[in-house]
C-alpha positions in Angstrom: 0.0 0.0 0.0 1.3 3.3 -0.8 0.5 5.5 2.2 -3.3 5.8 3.2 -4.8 3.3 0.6 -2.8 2.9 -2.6 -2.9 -1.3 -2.5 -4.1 -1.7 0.9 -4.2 -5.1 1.7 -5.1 -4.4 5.5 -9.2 -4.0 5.0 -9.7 -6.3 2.3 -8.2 -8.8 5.0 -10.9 -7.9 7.5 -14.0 -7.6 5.2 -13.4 -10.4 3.1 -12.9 -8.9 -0.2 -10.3 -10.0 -2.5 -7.1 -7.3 -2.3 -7.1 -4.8 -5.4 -3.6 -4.3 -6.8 -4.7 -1.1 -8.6 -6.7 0.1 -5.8 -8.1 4.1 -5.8 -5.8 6.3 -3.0 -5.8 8.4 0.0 -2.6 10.5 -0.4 -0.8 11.2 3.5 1.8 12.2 4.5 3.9 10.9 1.5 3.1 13.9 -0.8 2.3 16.5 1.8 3.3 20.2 0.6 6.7 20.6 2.5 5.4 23.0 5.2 5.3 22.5 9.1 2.1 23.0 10.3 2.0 22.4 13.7 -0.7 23.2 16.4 -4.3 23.3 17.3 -6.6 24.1 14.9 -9.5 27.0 16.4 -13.3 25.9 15.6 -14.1 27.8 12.7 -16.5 31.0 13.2 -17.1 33.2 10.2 -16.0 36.5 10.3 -18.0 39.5 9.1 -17.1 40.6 5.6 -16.7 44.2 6.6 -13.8 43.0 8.5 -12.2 41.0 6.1 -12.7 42.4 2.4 -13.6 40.8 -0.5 -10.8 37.8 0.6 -13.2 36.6 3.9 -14.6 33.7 1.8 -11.2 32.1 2.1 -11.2 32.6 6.2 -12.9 29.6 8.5 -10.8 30.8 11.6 -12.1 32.3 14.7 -13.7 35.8 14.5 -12.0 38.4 13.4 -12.3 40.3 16.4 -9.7 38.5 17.9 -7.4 40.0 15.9 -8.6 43.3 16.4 -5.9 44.6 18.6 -3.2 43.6 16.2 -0.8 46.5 15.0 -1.5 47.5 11.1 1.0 46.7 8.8 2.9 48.7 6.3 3.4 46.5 3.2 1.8 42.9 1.8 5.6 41.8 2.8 5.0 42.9 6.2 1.7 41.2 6.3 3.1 38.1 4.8 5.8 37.5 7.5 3.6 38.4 10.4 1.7 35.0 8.2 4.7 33.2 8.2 5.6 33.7 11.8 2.2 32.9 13.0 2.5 30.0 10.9 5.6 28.6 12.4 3.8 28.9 16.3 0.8 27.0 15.3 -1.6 29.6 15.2 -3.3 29.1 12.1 -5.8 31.3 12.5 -3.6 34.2 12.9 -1.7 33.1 9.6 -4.7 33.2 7.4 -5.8 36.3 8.7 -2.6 37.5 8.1 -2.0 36.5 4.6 -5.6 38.0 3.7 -4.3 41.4 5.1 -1.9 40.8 2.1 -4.2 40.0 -0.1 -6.3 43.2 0.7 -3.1 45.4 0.0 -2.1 43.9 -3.2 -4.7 41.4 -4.7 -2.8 39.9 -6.9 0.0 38.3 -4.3 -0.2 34.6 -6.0 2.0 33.7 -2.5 -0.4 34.7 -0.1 -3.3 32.5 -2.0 -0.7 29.8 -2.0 0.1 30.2 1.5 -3.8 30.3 2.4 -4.4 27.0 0.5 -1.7 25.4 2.4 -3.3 25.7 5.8 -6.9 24.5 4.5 -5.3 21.8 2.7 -3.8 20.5 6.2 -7.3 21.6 8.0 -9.0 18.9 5.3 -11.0 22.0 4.0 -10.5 20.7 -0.1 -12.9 23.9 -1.5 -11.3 26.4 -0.1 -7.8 25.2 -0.7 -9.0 24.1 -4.1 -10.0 28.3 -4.2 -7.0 29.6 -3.2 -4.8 27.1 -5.5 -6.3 28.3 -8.4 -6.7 31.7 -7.7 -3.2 31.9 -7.1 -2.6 30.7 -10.3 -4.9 33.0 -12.4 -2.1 35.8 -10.5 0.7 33.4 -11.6 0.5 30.4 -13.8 3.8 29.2 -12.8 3.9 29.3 -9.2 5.4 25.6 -8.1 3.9 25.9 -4.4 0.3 26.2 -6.3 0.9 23.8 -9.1 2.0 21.6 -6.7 -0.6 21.9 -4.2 -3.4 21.8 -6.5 -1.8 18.4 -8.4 -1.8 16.9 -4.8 -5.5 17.9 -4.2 -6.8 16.6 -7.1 -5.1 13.7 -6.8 -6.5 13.3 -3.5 -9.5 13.7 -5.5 -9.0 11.1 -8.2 -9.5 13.6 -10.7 -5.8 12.3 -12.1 -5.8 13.4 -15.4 -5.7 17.5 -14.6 -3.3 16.1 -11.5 -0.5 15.1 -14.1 -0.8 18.0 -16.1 -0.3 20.6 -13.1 2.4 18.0 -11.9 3.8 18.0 -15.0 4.2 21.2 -15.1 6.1 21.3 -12.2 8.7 18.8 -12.3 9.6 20.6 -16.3 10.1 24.0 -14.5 12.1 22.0 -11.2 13.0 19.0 -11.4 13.6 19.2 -7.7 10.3 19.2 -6.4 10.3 15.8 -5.0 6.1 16.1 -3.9 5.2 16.3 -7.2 7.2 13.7 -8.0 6.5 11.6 -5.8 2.8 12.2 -6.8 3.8 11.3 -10.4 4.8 8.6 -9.8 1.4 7.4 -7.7 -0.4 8.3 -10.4 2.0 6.3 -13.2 1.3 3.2 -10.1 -2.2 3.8 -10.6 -1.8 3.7 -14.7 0.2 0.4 -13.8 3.0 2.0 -15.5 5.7 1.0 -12.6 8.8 1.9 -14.5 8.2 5.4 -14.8 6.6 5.1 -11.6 9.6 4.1 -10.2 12.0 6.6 -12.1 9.7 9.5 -10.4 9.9 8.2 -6.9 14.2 7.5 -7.5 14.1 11.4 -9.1 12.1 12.4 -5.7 14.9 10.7 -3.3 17.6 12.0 -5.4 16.1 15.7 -4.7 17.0 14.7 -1.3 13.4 14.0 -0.1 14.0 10.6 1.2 11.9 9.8 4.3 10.3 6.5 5.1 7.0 7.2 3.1 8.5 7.6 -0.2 10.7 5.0 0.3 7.4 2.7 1.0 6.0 4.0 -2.4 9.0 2.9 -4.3 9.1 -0.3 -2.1 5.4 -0.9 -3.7 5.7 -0.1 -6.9 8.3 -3.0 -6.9 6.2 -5.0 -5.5 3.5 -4.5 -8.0 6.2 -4.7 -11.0 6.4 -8.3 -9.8 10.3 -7.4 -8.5 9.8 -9.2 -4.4 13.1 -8.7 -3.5 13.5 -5.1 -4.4 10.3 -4.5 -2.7 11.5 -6.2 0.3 14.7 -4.7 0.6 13.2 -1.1 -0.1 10.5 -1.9 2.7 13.2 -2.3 4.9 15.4 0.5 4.5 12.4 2.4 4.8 11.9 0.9 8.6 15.9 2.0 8.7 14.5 5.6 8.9 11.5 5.0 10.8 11.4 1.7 12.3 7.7 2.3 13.6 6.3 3.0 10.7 3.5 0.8 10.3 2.9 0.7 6.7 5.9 -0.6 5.8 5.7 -3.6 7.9 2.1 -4.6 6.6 3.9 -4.4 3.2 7.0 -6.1 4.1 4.9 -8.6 5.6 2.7 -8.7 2.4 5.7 -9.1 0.2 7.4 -12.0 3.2 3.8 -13.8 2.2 4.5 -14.0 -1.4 7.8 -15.3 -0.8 6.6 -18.0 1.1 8.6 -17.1 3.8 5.7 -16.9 6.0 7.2 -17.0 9.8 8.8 -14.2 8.7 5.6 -12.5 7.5 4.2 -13.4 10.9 7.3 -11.7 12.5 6.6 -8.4 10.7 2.8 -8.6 11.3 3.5 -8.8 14.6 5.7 -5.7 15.1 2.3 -3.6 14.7 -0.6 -5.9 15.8 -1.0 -9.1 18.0 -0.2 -12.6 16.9 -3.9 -13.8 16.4 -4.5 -11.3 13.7 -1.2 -11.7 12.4 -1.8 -15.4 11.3 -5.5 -14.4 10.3 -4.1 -11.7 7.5 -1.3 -14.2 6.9 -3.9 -16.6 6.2 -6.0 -14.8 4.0 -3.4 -13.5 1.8 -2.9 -17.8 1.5 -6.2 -17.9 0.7 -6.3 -15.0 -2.2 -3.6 -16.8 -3.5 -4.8 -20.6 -3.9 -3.0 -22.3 -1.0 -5.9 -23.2 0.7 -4.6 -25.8 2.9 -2.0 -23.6 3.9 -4.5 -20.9 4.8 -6.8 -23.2 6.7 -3.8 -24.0 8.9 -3.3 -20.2 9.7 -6.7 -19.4 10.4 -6.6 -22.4 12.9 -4.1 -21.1 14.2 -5.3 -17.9 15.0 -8.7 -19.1 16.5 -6.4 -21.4 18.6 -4.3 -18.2 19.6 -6.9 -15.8 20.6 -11.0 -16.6 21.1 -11.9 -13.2 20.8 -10.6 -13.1 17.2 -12.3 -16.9 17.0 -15.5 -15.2 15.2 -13.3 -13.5 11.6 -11.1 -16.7 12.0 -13.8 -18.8 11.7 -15.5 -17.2 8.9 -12.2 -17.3 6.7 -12.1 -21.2 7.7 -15.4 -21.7 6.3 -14.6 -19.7 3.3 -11.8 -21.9 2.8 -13.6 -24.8 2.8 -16.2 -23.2 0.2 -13.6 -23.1 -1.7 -11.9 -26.3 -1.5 -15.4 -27.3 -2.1 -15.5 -25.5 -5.5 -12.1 -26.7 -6.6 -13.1 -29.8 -6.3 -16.8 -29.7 -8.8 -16.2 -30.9 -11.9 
């Protein structure tokens, strides 16, 4: 699985359904815009317009008013790093308001709109970022942050085909931009063309982006090319940088499985869930795959190991056996 649920193999385990090799994605943290947002996030309370200009559609912070007491500011630039700063403390509220003081001094700062989209698109608030990406764009058509941005969001999206071409974009003006590549190259996974895939996520580590996530998405893309051993070795350089991260193991474990190295599998299962399930997803990945004997025994094995988990266990079992039953009709 390529972060959130490019591939996941994890649900189709627990609700029975066969796991999708060119399954639709969540993008995470893999091909987040490269800004620190840190803090809480205020409940949003419109302000009035009077207070913010013809900019306080893009607001969903706390009132206004709060911000009354702030000194004015002298320039968009001023207002822009009072943004920045606010940014860096957490307060996002304080940012956006902020960066639409900029926008009210000179409406055409493509930044500010870029730098607006960035906090909705952490906040989860996809129309307003979606705004504020391509208004920034109508000011200027090449700026990366937007392009960016906006490639991400529509791939979030699945609208992939207006994805690549802001993407695109990118990566011809900067090369460098490894979240666009690394998007790129989701999107040539999804196309199921893994080569290219593969040569956008190597261009993104190259940029010096190279972080556990990305280094899961190349890890699957090898897997999916049908190259196991690349896929596990990548899988587990990727748990070099970030031995929690819990992605990688499923895959690892995923890739173990189709190895037939399957105590191994169990092993990596384990690292991130208990034993029971561990032999359960084991089992079911046996199953997808026509060792049903094989599978049986796991999903013994798990009821055996935990009776709370004896219910799913079961139900695989019997599924198994449906299927043994099949296999055998003339």
């Amino acid at each position: 699985m390529i972060d959130a649920d490019h591939g996941e193999y994890r649900g189709s385990m627990m609700n029975g359904s066969v796991p999708n090799r060119r399954a639709a994605l969540g993008i995470s943290g893999a091909i987040a815009i490269t800004v620190l947002l840190m803090g809480c996030v205020s409940s949003p309370t419109k302000p009035a317009t009077s207070e913010m200009g013809v900019f306080a559609s893009l607001y969903d912070g706390k009132s206004d008013v709060a911000f009354a007491t702030l000194f004015p500011v002298a320039s968009a630039a001023e207002a822009i790093q009072r943004g920045d700063l606010a940014l860096s403390q957490g307060d996002m509220d304080r940012a956006l308001f902020e960066y639409i003081r900029a926008l009210d001094m000179d409406p055409k700062n493509a930044d500010a709109l870029y730098k607006i989209g960035i906090i909705h698109s952490a906040r989860g608030n996809i129309p307003l970022a979606e705004m504020a990406y391509r208004w920034s764009l109508q000011e200027d058509p090449n700026n990366l942050g937007s392009l960016t941005g906006l490639g991400v969001l529509l791939l979030k999206k699945r609208e992939y085909a207006e994805s690549r071409t802001h993407l695109e974009k990118v990566v011809g003006i900067d090369a460098r931009i490894a979240p666009a590549q690394n998007a790129l190259g989701v999107i040539s996974d999804l196309d199921r063309d893994y080569d290219r895939a593969q040569r956008h996520y190597s261009m993104a580590i190259e940029a010096g982006a190279a972080s556990a996530s990305l280094m899961n998405n190349l890890g699957y893309s090898r897997y999916l090319g049908g190259n196991l051993k690349g896929a596990a070795t990548t899988f587990r350089e990727a748990l070099l940088m970030d031995p929690n991260y819990e992605l990688a193991w499923r895959n690892l474990a995923l890739v173990y499985t189709r190895q037939g190295h399957y105590d191994e599998a169990i092993e990596a299962l384990t690292k991130v869930q208990d034993e029971a399930k561990a032999y359960n997803d084991v089992g079911y990945l046996l199953m997808v795959d026509g060792k049903l004997d094989k599978a049986r025994s796991y999903f013994d094995e798990a009821k055996r190991l935990s009776p709370s988990f004896y219910a799913l266990a079961d139900t695989n079992s019997r599924r198994v056996e449906l299927m043994q039953g099949h296999s055998a009709s003339p």
